[in-house]
C-alpha positions as CSV (number, residue, x, y, z in Angstrom):
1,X,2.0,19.1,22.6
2,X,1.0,20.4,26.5
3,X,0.8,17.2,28.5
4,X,-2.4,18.1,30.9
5,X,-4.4,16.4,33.7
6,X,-7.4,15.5,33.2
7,X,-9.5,18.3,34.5
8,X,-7.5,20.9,33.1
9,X,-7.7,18.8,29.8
10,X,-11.6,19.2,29.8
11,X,-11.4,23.3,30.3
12,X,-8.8,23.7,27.3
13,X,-10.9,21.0,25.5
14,X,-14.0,23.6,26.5
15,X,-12.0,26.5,24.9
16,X,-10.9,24.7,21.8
17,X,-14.4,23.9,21.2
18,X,-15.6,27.7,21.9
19,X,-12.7,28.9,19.5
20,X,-14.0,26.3,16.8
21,X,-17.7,27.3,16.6
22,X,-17.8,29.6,13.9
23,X,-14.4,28.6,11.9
24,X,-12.8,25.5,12.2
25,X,-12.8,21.9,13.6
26,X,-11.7,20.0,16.6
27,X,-10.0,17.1,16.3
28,X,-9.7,13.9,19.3
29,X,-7.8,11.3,19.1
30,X,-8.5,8.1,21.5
31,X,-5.7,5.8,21.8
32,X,-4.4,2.8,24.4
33,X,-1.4,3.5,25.8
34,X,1.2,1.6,28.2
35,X,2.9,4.4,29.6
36,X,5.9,4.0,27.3
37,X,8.1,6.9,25.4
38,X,10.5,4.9,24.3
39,X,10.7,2.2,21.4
40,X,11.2,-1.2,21.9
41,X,14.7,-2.0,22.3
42,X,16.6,-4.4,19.5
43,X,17.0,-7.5,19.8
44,X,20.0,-8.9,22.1
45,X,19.1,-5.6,25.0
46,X,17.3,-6.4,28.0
47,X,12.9,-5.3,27.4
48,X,11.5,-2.7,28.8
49,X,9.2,-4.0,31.7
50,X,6.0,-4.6,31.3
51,X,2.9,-1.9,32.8
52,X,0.9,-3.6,35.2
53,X,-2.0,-0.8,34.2
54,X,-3.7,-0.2,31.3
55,X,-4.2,3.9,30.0
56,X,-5.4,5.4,27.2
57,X,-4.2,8.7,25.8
58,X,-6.8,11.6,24.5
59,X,-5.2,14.3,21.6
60,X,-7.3,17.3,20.8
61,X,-5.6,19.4,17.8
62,X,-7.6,22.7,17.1
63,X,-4.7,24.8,14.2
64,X,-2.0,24.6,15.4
65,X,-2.8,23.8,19.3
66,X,-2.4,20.7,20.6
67,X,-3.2,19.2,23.9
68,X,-3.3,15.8,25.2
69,X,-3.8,13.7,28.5
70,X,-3.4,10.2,30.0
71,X,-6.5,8.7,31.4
72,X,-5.5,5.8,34.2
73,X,-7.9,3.2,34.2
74,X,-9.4,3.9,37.8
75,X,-10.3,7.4,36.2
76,X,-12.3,6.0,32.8
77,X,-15.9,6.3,34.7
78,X,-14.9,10.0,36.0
79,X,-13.8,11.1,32.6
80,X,-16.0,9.4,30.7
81,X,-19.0,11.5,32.4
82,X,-17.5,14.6,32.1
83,X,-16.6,14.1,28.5
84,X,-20.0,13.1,27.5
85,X,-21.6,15.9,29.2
86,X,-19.4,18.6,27.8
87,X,-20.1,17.3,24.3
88,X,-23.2,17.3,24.6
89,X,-23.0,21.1,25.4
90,X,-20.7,21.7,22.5
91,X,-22.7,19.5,19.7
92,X,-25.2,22.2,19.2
93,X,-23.5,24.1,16.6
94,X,-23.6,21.6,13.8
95,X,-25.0,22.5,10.6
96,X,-27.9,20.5,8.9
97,X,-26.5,19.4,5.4
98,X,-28.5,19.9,2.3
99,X,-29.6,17.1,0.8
100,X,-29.4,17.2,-3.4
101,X,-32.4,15.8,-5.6
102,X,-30.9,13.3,-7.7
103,X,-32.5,12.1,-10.9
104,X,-33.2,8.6,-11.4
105,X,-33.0,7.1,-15.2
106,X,-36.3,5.0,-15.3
107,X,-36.1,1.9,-17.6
């Protein structure tokens, strides 16, 4: 998984949507994170300290690609525009789904 900034996140994220117009999916994953990559130590060890910041980490998997960022929390507003605004372009490609005619037993 390529670890990106958030800019360069939202170009790939761009491409990944562009590669999965006619075949495929795109999937995110939203999740809060506290800047740890390690577990919690047992019990007895000394903790980890604590973040003072709150983050949340964005996964897109397209096949076998993977990317992923970290959004600090100064930076939600900023990202949170440019996310909307390139989904928005990319949402157009959806397919309407047939609806089926069910029958209905009347009593």
């Amino acid at each position: 998984m390529v670890l990106l900034e958030n800019d360069s996140f939202l170009s790939e994220l761009t491409k990944l949507f562009q590669k999965a117009r006619l075949d495929g999916s795109v999937t995110l994953t939203f999740k809060r994170y506290d800047g740890r990559d390690r577990p919690k130590p047992r019990e007895g060890k000394p903790p980890l300290p604590e973040s003072q910041e709150h983050m949340c980490l964005v996964r897109a998997k397209f096949r076998s690609k993977k990317i992923a960022t970290v959004i600090h929390q100064k930076d939600v507003n900023k990202f949170q525009v440019a996310y909307s605004s390139l989904l928005k372009g990319n949402l157009d490609g959806l397919r309407k789904l047939k609806k089926t005619k069910c029958k209905t037993k009347a009593e």
